[in-house]
N, C-alpha and C positions, 0 to 999 in steps of 0.2 A: 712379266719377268724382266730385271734387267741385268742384260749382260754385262759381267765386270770383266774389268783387266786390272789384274795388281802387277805392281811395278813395286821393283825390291823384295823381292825372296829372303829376308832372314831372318834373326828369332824372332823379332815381334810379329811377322806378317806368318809366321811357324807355329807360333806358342799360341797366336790371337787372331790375327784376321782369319786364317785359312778355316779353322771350327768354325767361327763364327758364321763366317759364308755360307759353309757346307751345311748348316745348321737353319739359313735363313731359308723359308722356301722363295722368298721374292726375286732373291740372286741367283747368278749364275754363273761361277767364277769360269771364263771363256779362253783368258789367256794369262800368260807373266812376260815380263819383262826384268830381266836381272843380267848380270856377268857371274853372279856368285852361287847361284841356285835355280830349280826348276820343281814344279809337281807332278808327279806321275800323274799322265793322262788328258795333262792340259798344254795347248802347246805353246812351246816357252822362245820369246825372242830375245837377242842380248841388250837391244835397248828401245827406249817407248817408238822412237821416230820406226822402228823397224815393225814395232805391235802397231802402229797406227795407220801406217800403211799396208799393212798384209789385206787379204782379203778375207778379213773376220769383221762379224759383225758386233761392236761395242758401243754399248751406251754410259758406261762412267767404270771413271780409274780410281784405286786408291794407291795416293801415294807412300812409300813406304822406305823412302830412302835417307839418308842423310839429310838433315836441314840444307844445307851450303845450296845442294843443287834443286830442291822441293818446286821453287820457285818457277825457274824455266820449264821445268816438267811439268806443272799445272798448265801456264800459259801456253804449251803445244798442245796438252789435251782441249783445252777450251778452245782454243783455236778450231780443233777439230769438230767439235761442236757436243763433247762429251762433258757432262758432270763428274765432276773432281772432292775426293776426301783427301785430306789432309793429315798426317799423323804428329803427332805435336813433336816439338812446335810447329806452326805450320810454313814457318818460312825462317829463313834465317835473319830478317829486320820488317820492323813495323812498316817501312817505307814498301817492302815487298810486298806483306799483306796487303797495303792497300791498294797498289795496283792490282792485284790478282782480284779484290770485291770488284775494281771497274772492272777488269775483263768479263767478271763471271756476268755482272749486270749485261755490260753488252752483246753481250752471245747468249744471253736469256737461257741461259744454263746455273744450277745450283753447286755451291761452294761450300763445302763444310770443313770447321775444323774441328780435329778431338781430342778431348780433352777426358781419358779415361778415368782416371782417378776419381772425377767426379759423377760417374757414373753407380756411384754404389747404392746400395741401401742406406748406408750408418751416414753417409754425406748428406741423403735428401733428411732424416730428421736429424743432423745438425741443427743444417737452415734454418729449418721446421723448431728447434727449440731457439734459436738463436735473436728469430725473430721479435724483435719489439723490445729485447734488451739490450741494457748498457754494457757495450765490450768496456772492459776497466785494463786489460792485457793482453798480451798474445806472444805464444812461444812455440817456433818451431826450431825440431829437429829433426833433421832427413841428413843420415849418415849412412853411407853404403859402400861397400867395397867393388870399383871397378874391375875388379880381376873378376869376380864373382858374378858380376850383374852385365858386364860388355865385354866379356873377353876378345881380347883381338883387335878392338873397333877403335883404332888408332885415331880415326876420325874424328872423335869424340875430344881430344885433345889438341886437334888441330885448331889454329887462328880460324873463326867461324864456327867451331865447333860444340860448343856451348858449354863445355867442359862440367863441370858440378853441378852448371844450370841445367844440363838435362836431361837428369831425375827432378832435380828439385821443379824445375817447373811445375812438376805435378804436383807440390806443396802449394806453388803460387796457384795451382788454378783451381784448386781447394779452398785456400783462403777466398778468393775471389766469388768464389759459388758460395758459401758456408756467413761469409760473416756480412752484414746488413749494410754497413756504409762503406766509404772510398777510404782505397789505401796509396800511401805515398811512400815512395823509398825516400832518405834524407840522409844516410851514411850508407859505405859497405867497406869492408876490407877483404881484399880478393890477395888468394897464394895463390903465384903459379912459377911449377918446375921452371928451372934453366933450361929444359930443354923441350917445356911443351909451349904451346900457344895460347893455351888456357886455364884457366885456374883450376885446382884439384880440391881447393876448400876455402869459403869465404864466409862471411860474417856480415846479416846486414842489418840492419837499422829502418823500422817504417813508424809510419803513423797511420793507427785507423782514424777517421773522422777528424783528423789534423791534432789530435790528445793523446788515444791511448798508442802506448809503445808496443810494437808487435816488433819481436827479435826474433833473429834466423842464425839457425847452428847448424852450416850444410859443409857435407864432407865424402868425397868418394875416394877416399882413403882410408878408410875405418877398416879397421883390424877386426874387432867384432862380430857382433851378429849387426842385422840391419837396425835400425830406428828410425821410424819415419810415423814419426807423431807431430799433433800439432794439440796445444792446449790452449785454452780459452777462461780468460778469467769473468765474471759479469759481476752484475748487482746483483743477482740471482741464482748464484751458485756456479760451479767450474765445469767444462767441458772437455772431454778427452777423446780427440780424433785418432785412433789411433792405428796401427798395422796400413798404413799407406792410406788410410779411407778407411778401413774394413769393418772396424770396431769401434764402437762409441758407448763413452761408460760419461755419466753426470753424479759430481757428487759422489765419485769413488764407486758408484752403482753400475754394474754392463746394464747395456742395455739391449732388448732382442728386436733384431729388426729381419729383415724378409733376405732371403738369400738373392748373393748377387749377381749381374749378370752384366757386366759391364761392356764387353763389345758387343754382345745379343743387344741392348741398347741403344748403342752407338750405328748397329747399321739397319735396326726398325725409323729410326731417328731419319737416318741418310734416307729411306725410302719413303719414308712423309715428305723430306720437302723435296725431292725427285716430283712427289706427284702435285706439292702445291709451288714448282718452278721457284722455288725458297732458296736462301743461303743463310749459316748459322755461323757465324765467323767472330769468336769473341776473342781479341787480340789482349784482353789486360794482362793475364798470367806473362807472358812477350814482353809485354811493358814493364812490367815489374823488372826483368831479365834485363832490357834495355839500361834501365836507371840504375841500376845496380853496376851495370857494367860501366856506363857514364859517370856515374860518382864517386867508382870504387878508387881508392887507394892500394896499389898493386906493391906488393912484397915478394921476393925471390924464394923458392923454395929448392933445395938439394935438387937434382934431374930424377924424373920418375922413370917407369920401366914397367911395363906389364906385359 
């Protein structure tokens, strides 16, 4: 059995971690750590230093807080000598992830990040068709409306705060899973309000395998319904990832794949490499984010308000 302690009470550790848990028989969710939330039954402290010092017995946290701060909270848990998840992104810069792989290496504790999007069924036979063919294109669109999907989560707009990048990440870490060779960002064009820190909708520019063009139409200002597809042109007919992951049709064809189970995945996963002392920590989807954010050409948009 190992004891968890999740840190950050809010929708996603509401909507996702919390079934998940109570669903895994391996776990045992033991305590929380929030200012904003609590579960009946479990007993809840206001911050990690306070859960890690109580006298409760934990053997690994998941984090589930804002990026900005992900970072120093993993490095107190390992410290502690606890195994640490990470909820994407997993840290707020590349330079952070890689300190947190040394720590997790020298406290001989396991690091994981997650990357749920690619946990679906329709993702694993993308891959699975993708393989051995010529990508000839690539087009994504991931438009969402922030009122809708992060109400309240001011954070999300903050300097640090990954602003459009963090849904779209889970585009980038799709592509990154789904399609065969190395991707490069080489243009972006980034809006962001007069009065946020972060962009609300940007435009980027990659290359797979240094040829084909893979474009990005990302926007968390969409009026709409949502869109978050990704298309895939080859030598061998057209791929259509579509509903976030969810659905995958080739050739205008659905196709039937196995129902999904995405955090049920995510933390049988976390409890494999608990027991093989492992860490899984794939930073590209981050990178992608980074380079975008470094190359971008930044344009003013009216002040937002949600």
């Amino acid at each position: 059995m190992i004891r968890l302690g999740l840190v950050g009470v809010g929708k996603i550790a509401r909507d996702q971690h919390i079934p998940a848990i109570r669903n895994d028989p391996r776990f045992a969710l033991v305590a929380t750590a929030s200012l904003h939330g609590s579960i009946d039954a479990v007993p809840a402290f206001d911050d990690i230093d306070a859960m890690l010092t109580a006298d409760r017995a934990i053997d690994a946290v998941c984090l589930c807080t804002p990026p900005g701060v992900r970072a120093q909270l993993a490095r107190r848990a390992l410290a502690a000598g606890l195994h640490v998840m990470l909820e994407k992104p997993p840290a707020a810069s590349l330079s952070q992830v890689d300190a947190l792989m040394v720590a997790a290496r020298r406290a001989g504790r396991s690091l994981m990040a997650t990357w749920h999007s690619r946990e679906t069924a329709a993702a694993d036979a993308a891959r699975a068709w993708l393989t051995g063919r010529r990508i000839v294109s690539a087009q994504v669109i991931w438009r969402e409306d922030v009122r809708q999907w992060h109400p309240g989560q001011d954070w999300l707009l903050a300097a640090g705060g990954f602003g459009v990048f963090d849904p779209a990440i889970n585009a980038f870490s799709l592509l990154t899973r789904i399609l065969p060779g190395a991707l490069e960002v080489v243009a972006a064009d980034l809006a962001v309000p007069v009065n946020r820190g972060a962009p609300t909708e940007a435009r980027v520019a990659m290359l797979h395998d240094g040829h084909a063009a893979v474009t990005c139409d990302l926007s968390i200002v969409h009026a709409g319904p949502p869109q978050w597809d990704i298309v895939v042109e080859t030598d061998a007919g057209r791929l259509v990832l579509g509903t976030g992951g969810h659905r995958l049709t080739i050739d205008d064809h659905p196709q039937t794949t196995d129902a999904d189970g995405e955090y049920a995945r995510i933390y049988a996963r976390f409890a494999a490499l608990i027991d093989a002392r492992a860490s899984d920590v794939d930073a590209r989807p981050l990178m992608l984010v980074a380079d975008a954010m470094l190359l971008g050409q930044t344009r003013a948009l009216p002040a937002f308000e949600f």
